[in-house]
C-alpha positions as CSV (number, residue, x, y, z in Angstrom):
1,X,7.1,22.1,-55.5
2,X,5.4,18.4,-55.6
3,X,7.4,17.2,-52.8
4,X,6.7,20.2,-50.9
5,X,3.6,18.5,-49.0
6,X,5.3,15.0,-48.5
7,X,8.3,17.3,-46.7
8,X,5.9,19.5,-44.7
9,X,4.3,15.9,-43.6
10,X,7.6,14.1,-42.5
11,X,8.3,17.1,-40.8
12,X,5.1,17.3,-38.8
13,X,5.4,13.9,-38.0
14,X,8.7,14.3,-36.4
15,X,7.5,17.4,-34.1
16,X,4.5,15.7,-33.0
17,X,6.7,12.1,-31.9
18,X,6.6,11.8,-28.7
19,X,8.9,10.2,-25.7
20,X,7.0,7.4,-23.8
21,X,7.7,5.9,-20.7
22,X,5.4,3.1,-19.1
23,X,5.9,0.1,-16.6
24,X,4.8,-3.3,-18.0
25,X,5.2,-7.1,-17.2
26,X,7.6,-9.6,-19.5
27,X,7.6,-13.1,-19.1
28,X,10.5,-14.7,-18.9
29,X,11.8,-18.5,-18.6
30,X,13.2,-18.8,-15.3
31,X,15.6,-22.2,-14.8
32,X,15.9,-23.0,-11.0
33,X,18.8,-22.7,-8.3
34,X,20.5,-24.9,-6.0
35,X,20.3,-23.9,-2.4
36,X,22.6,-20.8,-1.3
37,X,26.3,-21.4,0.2
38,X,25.9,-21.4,3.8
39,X,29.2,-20.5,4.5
40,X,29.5,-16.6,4.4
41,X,32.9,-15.2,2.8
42,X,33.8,-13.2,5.5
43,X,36.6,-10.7,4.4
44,X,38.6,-12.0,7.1
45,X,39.2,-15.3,6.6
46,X,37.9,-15.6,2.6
47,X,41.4,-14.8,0.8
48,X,40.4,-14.0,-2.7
49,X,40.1,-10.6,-4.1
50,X,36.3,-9.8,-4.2
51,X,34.8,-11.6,-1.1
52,X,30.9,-11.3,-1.1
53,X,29.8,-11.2,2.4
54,X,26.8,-10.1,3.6
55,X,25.7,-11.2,0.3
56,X,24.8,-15.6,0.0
57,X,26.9,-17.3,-3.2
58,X,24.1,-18.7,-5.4
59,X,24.1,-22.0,-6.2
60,X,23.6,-23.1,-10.3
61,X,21.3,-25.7,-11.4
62,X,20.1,-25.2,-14.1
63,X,17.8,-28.1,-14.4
64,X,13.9,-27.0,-14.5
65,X,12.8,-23.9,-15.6
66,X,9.2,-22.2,-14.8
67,X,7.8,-19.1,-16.6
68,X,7.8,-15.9,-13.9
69,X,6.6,-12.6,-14.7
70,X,8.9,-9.5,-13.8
71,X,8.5,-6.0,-14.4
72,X,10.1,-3.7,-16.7
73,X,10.3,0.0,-17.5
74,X,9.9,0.7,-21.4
75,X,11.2,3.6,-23.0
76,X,9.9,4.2,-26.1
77,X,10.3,7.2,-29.2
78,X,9.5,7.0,-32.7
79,X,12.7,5.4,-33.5
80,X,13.8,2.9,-30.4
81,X,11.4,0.7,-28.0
82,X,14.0,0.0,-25.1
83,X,13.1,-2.2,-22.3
84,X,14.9,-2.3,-18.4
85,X,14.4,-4.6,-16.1
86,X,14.6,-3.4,-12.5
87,X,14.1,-6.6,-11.1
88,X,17.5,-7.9,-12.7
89,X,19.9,-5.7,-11.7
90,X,18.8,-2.8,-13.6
91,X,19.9,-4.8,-16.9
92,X,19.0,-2.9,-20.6
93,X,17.1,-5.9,-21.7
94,X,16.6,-5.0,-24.9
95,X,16.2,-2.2,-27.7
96,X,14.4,-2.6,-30.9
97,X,15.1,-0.7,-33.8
98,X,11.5,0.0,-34.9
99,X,12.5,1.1,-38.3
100,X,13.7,-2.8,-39.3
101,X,12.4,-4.3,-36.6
102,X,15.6,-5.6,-35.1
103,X,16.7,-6.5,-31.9
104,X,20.2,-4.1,-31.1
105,X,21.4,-6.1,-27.8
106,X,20.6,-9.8,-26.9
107,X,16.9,-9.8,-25.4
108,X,17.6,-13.1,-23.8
109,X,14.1,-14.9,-23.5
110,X,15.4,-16.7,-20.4
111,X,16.6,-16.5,-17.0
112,X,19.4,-18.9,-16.5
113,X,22.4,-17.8,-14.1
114,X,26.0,-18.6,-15.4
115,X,28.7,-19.6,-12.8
116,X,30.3,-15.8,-13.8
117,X,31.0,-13.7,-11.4
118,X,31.7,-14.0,-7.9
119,X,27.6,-14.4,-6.5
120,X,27.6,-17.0,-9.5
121,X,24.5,-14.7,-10.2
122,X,25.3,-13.6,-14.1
123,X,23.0,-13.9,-16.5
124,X,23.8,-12.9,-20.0
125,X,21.2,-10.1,-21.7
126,X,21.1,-6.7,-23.3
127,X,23.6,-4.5,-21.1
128,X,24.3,-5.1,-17.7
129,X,26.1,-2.0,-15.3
130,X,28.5,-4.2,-13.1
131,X,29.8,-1.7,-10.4
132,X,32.2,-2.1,-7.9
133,X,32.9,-5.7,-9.5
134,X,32.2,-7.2,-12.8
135,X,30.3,-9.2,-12.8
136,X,28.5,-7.0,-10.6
137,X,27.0,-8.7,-7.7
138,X,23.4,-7.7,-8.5
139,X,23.3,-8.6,-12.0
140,X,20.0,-10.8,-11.1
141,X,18.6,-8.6,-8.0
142,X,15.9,-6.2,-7.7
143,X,17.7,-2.6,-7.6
144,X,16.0,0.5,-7.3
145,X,14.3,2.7,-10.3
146,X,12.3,5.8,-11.3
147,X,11.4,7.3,-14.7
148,X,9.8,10.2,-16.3
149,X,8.6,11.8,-19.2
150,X,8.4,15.5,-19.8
151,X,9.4,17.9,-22.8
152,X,10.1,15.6,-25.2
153,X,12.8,13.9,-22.6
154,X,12.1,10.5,-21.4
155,X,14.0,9.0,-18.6
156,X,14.8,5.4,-16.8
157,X,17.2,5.5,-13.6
158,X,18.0,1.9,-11.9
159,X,20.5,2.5,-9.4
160,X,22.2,0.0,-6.4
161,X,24.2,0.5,-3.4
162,X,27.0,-2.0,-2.7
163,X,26.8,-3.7,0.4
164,X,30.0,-4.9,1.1
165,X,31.6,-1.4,-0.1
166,X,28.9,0.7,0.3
167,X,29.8,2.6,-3.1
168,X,26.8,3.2,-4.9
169,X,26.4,3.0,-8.9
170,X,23.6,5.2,-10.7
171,X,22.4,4.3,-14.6
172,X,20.1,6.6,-16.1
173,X,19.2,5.4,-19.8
174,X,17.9,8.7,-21.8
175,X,15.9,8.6,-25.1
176,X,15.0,12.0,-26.4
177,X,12.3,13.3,-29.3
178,X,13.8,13.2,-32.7
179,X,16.6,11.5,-32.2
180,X,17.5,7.4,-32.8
181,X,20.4,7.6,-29.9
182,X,19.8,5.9,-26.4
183,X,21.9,7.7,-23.9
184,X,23.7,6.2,-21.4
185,X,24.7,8.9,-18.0
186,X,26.7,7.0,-15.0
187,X,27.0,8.1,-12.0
188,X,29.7,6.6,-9.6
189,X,30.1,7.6,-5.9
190,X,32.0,6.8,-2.6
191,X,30.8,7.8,0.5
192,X,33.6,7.5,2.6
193,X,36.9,9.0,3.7
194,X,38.7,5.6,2.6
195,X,40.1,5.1,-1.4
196,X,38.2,2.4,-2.9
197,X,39.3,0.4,-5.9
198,X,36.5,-0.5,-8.4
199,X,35.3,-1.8,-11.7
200,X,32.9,-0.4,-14.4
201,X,31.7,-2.9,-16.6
202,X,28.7,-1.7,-19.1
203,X,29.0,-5.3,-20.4
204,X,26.6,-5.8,-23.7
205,X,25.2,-8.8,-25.0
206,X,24.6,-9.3,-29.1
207,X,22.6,-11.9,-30.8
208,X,25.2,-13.8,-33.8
209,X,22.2,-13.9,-36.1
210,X,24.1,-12.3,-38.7
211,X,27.0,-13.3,-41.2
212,X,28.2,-10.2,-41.8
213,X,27.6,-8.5,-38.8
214,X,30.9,-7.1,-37.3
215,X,31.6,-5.8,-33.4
216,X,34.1,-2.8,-33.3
């Protein structure tokens, strides 16, 4: 009967947690780009598998870096502070496990694009949704968002349409009261009459600050 309060506290504490949803600014190091390709990679006359036109082939410098602000979505319940940035390709920048304090995925403190991919436009953070290619040719453009909170259920959607396919990806990234889980829903469509191939890459990024961490 002595614990009795101490159990009637932890469980008040879990039915009045609530889901949070909020839009915030991060700061990130941003290292610079060469000019775009002017040459556009017309299907026609490009002969590799995934050619990018209408979309420019970014150029990688990588030589001076300047601190730009971009927004984020943050998801938040008494167990997991989860960050999205809708300005980089809808990339799961990072969750924190509020109980330790640790970071879950790689929250990458810069913004420096790796010749991956076929935009040479990847940059390596959290988890990235590459759709109909992977690297996905977005994974450092603005793509469209929404979010909500209500019942207990807080929501982040980021969501793109291919332009060279015109197949369209959907992410909607789910925490809910209670529960230290982040959900993960995709959504994949094709529009048209014609078969499509495709990739679907939820391609994670973890920091080796660890000895005996293991990836399974």
């Amino acid at each position: 009967l002595r614990h009795l309060p101490l159990i009637c506290a932890a469980a008040a504490g879990v039915l009045n947690a609530q889901v949070t949803v909020r839009e915030d600014k991060l700061s990130l190091s941003v290292w610079n780009e060469g000019a775009p390709d002017p040459n556009p990679q017309f299907s026609f006359f490009y002969k590799e598998d995934f050619p990018n036109y209408p979309y420019p082939v970014r150029t990688v410098a990588n030589k001076i870096s300047h601190t730009e602000q971009f927004r984020e979505v943050v998801l938040e319940n008494e167990y997991l502070s989860c960050r999205v940035l809708p300005d980089l390709g809808g990339h799961l920048h990072g969750c924190t496990d509020k109980i330790t304090g640790r970071e879950i995925f790689y929250a990458n403190p810069a913004v420096r694009h790796a010749g991956d991919g076929s935009r040479g436009s990847f940059i390596p953070m959290g988890i990235e949704s590459s759709f109909p290619i992977a690297h996905t040719r977005v994974s450092s453009s603005p793509v469209d968002f929404a979010w909500s909170s209500r019942d207990g259920v807080g929501k982040v959607i980021v969501e793109d349409t291919d332009r060279v396919s015109g197949m369209q990806w959907r992410v909607e990234f789910i925490l809910r009261r209670g529960v230290a889980v982040l959900e993960q829903r995709v959504t994949l469509h094709n529009g048209s009459t014609a078969r499509r191939g495709y990739q679907w890459w939820a391609n994670a990024g973890i920091e080796l600050d660890d000895p005996h961490l293991r990836f399974v």
